[in-house]
C-alpha positions as CSV (number, residue, x, y, z in Angstrom):
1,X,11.4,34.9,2.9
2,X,13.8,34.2,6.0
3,X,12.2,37.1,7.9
4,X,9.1,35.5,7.4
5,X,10.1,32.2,9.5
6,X,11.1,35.1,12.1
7,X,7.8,36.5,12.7
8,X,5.7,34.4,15.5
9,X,2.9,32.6,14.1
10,X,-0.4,33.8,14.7
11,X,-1.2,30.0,15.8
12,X,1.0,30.2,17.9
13,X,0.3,33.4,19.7
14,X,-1.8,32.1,22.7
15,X,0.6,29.8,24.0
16,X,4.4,30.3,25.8
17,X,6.9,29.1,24.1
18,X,9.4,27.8,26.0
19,X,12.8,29.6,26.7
20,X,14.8,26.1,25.8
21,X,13.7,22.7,24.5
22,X,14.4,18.8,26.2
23,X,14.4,17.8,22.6
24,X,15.1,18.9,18.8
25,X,12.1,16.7,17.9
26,X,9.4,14.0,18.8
27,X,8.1,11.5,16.7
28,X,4.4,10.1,18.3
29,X,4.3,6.2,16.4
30,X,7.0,3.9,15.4
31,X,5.1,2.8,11.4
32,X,7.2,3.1,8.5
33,X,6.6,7.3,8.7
34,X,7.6,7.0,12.1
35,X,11.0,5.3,11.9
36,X,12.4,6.9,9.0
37,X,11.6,10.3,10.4
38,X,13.4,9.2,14.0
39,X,16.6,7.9,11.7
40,X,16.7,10.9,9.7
41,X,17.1,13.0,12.9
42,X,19.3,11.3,14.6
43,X,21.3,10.7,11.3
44,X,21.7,14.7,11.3
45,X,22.7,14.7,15.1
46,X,19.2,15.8,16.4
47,X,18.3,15.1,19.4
48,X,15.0,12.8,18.8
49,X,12.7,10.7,21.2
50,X,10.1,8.1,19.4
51,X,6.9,7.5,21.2
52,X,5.4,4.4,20.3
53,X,2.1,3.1,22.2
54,X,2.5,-0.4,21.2
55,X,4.6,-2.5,18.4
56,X,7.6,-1.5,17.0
57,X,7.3,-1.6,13.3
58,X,3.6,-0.4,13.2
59,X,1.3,-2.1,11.1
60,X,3.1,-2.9,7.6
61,X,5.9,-5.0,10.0
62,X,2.6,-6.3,12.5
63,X,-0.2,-6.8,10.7
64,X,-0.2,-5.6,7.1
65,X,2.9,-6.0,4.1
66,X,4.9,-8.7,6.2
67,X,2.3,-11.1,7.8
68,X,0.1,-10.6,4.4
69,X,2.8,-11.4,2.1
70,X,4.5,-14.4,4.1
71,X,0.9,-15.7,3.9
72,X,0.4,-15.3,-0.1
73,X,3.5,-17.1,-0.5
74,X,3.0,-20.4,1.4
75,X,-0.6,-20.0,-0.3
76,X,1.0,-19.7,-3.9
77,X,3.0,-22.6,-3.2
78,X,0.3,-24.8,-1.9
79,X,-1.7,-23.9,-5.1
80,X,1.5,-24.8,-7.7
81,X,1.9,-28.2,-5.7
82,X,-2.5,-29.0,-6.1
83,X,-1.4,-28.1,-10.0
84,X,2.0,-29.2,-10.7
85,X,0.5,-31.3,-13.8
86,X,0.7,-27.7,-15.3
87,X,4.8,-28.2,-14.9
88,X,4.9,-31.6,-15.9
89,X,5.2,-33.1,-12.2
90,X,2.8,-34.8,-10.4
91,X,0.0,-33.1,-8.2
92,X,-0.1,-32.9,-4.9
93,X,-3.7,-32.9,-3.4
94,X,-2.8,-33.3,0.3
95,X,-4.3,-31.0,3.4
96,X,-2.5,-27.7,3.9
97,X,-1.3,-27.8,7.7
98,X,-2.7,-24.3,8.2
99,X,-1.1,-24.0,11.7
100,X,2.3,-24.8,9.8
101,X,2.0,-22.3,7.8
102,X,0.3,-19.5,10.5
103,X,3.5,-20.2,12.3
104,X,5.8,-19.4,9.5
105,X,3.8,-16.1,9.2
106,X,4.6,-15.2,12.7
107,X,8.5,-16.8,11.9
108,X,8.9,-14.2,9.4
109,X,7.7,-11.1,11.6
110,X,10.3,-12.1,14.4
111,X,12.8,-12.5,11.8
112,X,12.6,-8.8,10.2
113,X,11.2,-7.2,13.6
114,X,15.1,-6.5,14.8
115,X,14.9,-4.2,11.7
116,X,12.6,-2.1,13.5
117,X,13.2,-2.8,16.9
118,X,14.1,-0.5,19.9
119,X,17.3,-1.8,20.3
120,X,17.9,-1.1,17.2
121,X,17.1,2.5,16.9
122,X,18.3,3.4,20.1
123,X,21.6,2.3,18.8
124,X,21.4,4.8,16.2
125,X,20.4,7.5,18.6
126,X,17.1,7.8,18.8
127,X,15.7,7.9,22.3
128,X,12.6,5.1,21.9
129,X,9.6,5.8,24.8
130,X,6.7,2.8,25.0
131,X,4.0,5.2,25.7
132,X,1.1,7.0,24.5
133,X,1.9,10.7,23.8
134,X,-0.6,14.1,23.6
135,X,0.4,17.1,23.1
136,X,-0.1,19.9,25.5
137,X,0.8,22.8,23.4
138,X,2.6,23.1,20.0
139,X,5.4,22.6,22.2
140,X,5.0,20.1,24.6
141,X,4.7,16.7,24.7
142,X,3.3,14.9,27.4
143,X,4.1,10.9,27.5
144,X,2.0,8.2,29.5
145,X,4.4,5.5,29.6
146,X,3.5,2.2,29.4
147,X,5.3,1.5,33.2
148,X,2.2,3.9,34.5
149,X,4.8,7.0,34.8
150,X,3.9,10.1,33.2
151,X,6.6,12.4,31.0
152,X,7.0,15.7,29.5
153,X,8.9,17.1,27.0
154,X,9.7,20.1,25.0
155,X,10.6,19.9,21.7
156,X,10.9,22.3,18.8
157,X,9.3,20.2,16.4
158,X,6.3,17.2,16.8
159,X,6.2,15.2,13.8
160,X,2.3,13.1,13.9
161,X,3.1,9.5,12.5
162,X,0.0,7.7,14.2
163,X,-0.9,5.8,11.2
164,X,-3.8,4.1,10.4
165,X,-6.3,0.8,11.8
166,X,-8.8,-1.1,10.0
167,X,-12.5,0.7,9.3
168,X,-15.1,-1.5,11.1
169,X,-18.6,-0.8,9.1
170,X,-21.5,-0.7,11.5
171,X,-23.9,-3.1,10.3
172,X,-26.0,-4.2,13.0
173,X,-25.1,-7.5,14.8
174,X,-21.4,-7.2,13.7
175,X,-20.2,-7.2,17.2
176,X,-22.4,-10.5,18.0
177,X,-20.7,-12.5,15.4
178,X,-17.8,-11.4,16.1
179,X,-15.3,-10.1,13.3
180,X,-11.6,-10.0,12.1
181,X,-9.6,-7.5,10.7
182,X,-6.3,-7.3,8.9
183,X,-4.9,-6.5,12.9
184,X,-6.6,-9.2,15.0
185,X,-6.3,-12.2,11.8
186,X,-2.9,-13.5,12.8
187,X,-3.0,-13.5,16.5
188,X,-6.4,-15.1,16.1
189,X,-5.7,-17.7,13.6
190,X,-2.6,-18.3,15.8
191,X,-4.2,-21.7,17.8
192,X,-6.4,-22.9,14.3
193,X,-5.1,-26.4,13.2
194,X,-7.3,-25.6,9.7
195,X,-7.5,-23.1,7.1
196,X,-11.5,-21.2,8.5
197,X,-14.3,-23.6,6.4
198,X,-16.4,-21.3,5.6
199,X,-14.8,-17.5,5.4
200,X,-16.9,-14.3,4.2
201,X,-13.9,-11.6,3.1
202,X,-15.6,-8.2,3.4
203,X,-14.3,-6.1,0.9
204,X,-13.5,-5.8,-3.2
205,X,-10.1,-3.9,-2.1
206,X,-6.2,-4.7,-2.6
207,X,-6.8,-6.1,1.4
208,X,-9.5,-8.0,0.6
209,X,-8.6,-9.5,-2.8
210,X,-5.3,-11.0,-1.3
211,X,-6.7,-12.1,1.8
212,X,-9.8,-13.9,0.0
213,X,-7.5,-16.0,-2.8
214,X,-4.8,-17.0,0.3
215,X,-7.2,-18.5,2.1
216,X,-9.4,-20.2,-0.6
217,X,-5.9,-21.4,-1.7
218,X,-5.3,-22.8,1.9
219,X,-8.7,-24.4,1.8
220,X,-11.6,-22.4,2.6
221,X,-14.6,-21.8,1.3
222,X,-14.5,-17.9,0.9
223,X,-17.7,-15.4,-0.1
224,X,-16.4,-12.0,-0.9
225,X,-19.5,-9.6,-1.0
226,X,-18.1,-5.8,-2.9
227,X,-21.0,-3.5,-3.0
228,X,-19.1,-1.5,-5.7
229,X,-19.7,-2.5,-9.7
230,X,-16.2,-4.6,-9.7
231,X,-13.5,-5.6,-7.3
232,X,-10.1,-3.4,-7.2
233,X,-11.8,-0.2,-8.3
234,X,-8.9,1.8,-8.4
235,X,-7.8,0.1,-11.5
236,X,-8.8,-0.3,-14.8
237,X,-11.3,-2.3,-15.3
238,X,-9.7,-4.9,-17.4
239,X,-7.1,-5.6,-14.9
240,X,-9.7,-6.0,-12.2
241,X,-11.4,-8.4,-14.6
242,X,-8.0,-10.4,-15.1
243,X,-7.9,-10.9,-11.2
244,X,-11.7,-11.4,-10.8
245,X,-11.5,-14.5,-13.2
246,X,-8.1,-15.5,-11.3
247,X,-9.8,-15.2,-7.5
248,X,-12.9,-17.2,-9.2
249,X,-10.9,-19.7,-10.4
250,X,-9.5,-20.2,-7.4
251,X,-12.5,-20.7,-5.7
252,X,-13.7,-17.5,-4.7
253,X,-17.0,-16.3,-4.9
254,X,-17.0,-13.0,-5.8
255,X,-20.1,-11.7,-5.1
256,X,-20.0,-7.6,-7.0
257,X,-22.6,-5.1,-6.6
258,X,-23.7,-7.3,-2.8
259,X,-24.5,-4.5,-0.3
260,X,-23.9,-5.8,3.4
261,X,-27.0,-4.8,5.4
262,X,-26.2,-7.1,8.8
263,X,-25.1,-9.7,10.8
264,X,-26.6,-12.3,13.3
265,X,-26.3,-15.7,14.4
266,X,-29.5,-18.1,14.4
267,X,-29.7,-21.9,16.2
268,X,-25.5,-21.1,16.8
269,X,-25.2,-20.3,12.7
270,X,-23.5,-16.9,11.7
271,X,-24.4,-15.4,8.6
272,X,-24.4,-11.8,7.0
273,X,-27.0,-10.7,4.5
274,X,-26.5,-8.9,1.7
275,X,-28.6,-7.2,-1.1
276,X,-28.3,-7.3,-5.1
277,X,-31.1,-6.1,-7.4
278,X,-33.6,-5.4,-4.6
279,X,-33.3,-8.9,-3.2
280,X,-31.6,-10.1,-0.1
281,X,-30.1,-13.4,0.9
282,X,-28.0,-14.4,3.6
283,X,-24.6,-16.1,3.4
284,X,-23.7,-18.7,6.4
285,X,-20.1,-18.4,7.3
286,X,-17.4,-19.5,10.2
287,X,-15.8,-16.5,10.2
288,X,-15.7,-13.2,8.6
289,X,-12.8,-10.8,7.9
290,X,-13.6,-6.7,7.6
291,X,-11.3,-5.7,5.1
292,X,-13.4,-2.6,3.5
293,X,-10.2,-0.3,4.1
294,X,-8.4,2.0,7.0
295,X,-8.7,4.9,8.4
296,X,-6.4,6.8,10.0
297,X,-5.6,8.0,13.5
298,X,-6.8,11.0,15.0
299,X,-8.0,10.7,18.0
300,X,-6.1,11.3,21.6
301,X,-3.4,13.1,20.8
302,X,-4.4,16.2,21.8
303,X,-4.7,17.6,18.3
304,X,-8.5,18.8,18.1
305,X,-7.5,20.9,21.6
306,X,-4.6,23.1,19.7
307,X,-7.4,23.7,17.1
308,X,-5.6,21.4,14.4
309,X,-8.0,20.5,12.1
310,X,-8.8,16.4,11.3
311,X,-10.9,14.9,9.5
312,X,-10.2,12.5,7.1
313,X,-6.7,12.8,7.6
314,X,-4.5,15.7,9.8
315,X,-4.8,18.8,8.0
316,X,-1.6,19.7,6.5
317,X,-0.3,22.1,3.2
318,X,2.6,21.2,1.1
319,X,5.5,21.2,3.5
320,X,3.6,18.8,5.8
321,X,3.1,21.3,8.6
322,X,-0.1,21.5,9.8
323,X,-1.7,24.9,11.4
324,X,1.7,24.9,13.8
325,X,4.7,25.0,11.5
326,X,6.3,22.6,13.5
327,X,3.9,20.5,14.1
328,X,4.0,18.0,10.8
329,X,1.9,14.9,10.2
330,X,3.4,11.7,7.9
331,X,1.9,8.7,6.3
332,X,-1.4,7.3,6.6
333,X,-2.2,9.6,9.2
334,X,-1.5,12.7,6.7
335,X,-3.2,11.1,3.6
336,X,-3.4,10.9,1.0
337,X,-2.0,7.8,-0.4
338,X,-2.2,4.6,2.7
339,X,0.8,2.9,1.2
340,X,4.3,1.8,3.3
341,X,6.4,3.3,1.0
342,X,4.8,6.8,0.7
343,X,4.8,6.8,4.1
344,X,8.7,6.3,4.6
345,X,8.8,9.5,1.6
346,X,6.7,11.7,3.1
347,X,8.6,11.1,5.8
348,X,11.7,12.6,4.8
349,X,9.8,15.8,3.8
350,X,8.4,15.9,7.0
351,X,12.0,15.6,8.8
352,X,13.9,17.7,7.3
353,X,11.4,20.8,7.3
354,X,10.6,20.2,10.8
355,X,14.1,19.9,12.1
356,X,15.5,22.9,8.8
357,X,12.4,24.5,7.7
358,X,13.4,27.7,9.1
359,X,16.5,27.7,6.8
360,X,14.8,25.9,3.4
361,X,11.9,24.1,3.0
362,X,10.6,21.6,0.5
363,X,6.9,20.7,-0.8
364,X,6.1,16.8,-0.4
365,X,6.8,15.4,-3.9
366,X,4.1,13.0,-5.3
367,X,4.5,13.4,-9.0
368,X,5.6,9.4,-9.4
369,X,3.8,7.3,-6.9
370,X,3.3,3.4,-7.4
371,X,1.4,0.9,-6.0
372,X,1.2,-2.6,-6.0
373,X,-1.6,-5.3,-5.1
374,X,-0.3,-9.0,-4.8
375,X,-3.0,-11.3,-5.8
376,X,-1.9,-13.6,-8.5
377,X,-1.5,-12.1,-10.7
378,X,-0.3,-9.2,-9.4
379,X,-1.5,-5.6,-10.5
380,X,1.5,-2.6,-10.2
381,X,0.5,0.9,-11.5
382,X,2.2,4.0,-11.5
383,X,1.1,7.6,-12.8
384,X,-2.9,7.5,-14.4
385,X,-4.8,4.8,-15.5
386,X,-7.5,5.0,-18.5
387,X,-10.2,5.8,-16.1
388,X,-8.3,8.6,-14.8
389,X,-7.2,9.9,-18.1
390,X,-10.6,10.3,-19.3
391,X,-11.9,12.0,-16.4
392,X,-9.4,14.7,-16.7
393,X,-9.8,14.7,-20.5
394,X,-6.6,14.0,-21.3
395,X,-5.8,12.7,-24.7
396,X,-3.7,9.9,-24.6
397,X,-2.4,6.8,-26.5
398,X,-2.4,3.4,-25.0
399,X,0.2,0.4,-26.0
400,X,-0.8,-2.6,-24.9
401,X,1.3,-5.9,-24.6
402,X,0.5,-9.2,-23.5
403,X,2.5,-11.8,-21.5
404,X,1.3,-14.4,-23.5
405,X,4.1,-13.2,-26.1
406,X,6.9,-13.2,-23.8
407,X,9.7,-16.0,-24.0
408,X,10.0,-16.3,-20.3
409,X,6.8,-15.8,-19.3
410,X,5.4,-18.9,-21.5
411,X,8.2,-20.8,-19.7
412,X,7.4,-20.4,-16.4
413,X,3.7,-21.0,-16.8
414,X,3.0,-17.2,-16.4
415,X,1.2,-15.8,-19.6
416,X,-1.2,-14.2,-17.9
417,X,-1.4,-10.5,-18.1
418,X,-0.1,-7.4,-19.8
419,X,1.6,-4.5,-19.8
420,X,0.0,-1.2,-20.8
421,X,1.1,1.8,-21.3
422,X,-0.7,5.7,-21.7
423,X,1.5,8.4,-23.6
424,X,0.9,11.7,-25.2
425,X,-0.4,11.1,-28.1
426,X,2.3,11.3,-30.8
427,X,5.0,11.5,-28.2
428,X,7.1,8.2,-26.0
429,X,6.3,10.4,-23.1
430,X,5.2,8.0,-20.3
431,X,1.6,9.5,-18.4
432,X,0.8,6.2,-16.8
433,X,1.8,2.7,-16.7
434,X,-0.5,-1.2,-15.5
435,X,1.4,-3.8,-14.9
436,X,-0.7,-7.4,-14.5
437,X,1.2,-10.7,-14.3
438,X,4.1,-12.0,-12.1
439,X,6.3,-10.1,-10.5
440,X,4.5,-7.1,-11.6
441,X,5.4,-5.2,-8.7
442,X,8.9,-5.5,-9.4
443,X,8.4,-4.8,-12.9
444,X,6.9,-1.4,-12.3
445,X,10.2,-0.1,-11.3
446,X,11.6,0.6,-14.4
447,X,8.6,2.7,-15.7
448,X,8.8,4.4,-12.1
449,X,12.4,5.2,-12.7
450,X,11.2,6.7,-16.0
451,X,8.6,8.6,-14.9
452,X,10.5,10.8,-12.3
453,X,13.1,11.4,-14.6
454,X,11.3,12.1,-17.3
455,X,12.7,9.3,-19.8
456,X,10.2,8.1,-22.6
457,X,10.1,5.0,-24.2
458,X,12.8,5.6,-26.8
459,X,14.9,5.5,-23.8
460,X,13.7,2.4,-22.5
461,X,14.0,0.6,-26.4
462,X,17.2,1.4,-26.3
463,X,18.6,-0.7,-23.2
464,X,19.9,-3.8,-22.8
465,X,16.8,-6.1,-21.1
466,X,18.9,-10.0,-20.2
467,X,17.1,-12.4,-21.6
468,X,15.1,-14.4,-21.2
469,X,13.6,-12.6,-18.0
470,X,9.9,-10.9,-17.3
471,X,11.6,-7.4,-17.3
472,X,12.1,-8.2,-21.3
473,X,8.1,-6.7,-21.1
474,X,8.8,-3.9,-20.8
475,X,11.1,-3.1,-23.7
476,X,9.0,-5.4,-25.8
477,X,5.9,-2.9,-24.7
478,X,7.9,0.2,-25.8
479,X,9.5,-1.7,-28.8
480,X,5.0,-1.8,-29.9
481,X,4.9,2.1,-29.4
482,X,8.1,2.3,-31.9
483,X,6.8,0.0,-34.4
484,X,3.2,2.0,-34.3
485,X,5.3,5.4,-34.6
486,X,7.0,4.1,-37.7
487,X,7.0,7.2,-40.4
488,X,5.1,5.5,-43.2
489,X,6.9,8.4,-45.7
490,X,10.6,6.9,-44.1
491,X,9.4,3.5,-44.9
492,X,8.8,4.3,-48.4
493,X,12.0,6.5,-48.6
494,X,13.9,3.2,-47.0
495,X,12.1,0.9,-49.7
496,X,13.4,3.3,-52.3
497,X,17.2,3.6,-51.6
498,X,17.3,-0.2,-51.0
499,X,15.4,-0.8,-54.2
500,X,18.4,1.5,-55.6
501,X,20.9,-0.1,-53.8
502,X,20.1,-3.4,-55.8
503,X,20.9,-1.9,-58.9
């Protein structure tokens, strides 16, 4: 196998390598993919430059996780103060101060940015360019720096951590009525005094669902048209129902099965118009937020010239590496999961066979990956739901239990929810787990834990859950599957030595 790495790659056979390299490797975007890979390397001594175009932090630290979850927060809060009779105190109807709470937003991006910053990283080693990078061959990297200088480098290893931007549908007129996404909403909403009156959330996806509750929460009026049967669709359907009713209750008007055919703006009036059931209507609104997903990207990094194959995503196999061994792509660039914390684990496969590979390498690892979205409730899953299950026919059993039973839960005023969890039939061996209440994404962790070291439920009965806390759920769920596993011939063996017992 080592005289394998030897051989020259046939890839690689039209172009001159170079005798020696500037650098060990080069890391084109600064994302979560991005940064870990640069602190790996420079952790094992390599000699690494980052190439970032814009922002540190890329888009979870810019425009997605941070900014998003900052802005569910102050919305949650605003919503437990309008129903505080539900804790005994007195409500608080008062008008959000939407710039208030925009510039808390932008507060909590300045306060983690140092985390990610260039200052940072270059302390740990890592040489940090502000530029935008294309490769010239599989070996050379040439850098358009920001200060209008041009650089090259040679490296033995390019890892692709471009990441993704927002997907834009093209309906016609979308351009006249102008449009956000989940990258232009907080510099936009920046100046705005008030919450947007009237507010049209494309999109029935994790993006969508949390943006359209904030906001009705801070006081708009929001439409959110989802061509697809139900919102969340990567979930089961009766945790998309449970947040449905939630993001209706809230205000939302969740509008399923509505198929956006265009936009335009009559006597100064913006509307979309959307179809259900063969007829079409149009919905006026005062702004209107593209949130139907991301997609990654590909283009202008000189990749389609060495022949590297994108589509979808950059064409990779299991190492990472795409038609050049040591050219590697991580995160949302590489597919096929568009999550932060994927990204920062592929990146570690990525940085150690680019920088080792020739010595060992290792397959990108996804057997346990878990997601969250952080609507309220929140919905956390890990391994396959129902859906999934039956599409691969695989049997399964499902235990099933609801917050509305949990001590702590009931206390804090949040009963709604479940937890659920698919095993092999007859077996505590965990094949997926749903999490829907509060805190479910922190809830997930234990089941995650499980999962990738293969510990069943038994295992999860048997330790100590403090109580009274939420985490109690998930013993209580895998204290159902042992009741339901009781041996009805013990229990009658039991009933007869205690019946002995008695005399």
């Amino acid at each position: 196998m080592f005289l394998d790495f030897l051989k020259p790659g046939k890839p690689h056979a039209r172009w001159k390598r170079p005798d020696k390299f500037d650098r060990n490797l080069v890391v084109i975007g600064a994302g979560s993919a991005g940064l870990v890979s640069a602190y790996i390397a420079a952790a094992t001594k390599a000699k690494v430059t980052l190439v970032e175009a814009h922002k540190m932090g890329g888009d979870c630290l810019n425009y997605g996780c941070v900014p998003s979850k900052a802005l569910i927060r102050s919305a949650k809060l605003a919503h437990q103060m309008r129903h505080a009779d539900n804790y005994g105190l007195t409500p608080h109807q008062s008008q959000v101060p939407f710039a208030d709470v925009i510039a808390r937003v932008h507060r909590v991006i300045a306060e983690i940015e140092p985390h990610d910053s260039i200052e940072r990283y270059t302390s740990l080693g890592v040489e940090v360019m502000q530029g935008y990078a294309r490769l010239i061959d599989p070996w050379t990297v040439e850098i358009a720096l920001n200060s209008g200088e041009t650089q090259r480098l040679t490296t033995r290893a390019v890892i692709i951590a471009t990441g993704a931007q927002p997907f834009v549908p093209s309906l016609p007129g979308i351009e006249d009525v102008g449009y956000l996404t989940s990258d232009t909403l907080w510099e936009h909403m920046k100046d705005r005094t008030e919450a947007p009156r009237r507010l049209v959330v494309l999109g029935g996806g994790p993006i969508g669902c949390e943006l359209a509750q904030s906001f009705a929460r801070l006081g708009s009026e929001v439409t959110q048209p989802e061509m697809a049967p139900r919102i969340l669709m990567r979930e089961d359907e009766d945790a998309s129902d449970l947040v449905r009713a939630s993001l209706e209750a809230d205000g939302v008007r969740v509008l399923t099965r509505h198929t956006a055919l265009s936009c335009g703006v009559t006597d100064g009036r913006k509307w979309i118009e959307v179809e259900h059931g063969g007829e079409t209507r149009r919905i006026e609104f005062d702004d209107l937020i593209a949130a139907v997903g991301r997609a990654p990207r590909l283009r202008g990094f000189g990749l389609e010239d060495l022949g590297i194959k994108v589509d979808r995503v950059v064409e990779t196999n299991a190492y990472l590496q795409t038609l050049y061994s040591n050219i590697l792509a991580a995160g949302d660039v590489a597919g096929p999961y568009q999550f932060t914390h994927t990204a920062g684990h592929q990146a570690w496969f990525a940085t150690v066979n680019a920088l080792f590979g020739d010595i060992k390498r290792f397959k990108a690892d996804y057997g346990v990956i878990p997601w969250a979205t952080f609507t309220d409730p929140e919905v956390a899953r890990v391994g396959l739901s129902e859906a999934e299950a039956k599409e691969q026919n695989l049997p399964y059993e499902v235990t099933r239990y609801e917050l509305d039973d949990l001590d702590r839960a009931i206390t804090d005023g949040a009963d709604r929810g479940f937890v659920k969890v698919l095993t092999v039939p007859g077996k505590d061996k965990i094949l997926g787990v749903t999490i829907v209440g509060e805190h479910a994404g922190d809830l997930i962790a234990e089941f995650v834990l499980a999962m990738k070291h293969g510990l069943g439920l038994n295992k999860i009965l048997g330790t100590i859950h403090i109580y009274p806390t939420l985490a109690e759920a998930n013993k209580m769920a895998a204290g159902l599957w042992g009741r339901n596993h009781i041996s009805p011939r013990l229990m009658a063996l039991l009933d007869r030595f205690h019946a002995w017992r008695r005399g």
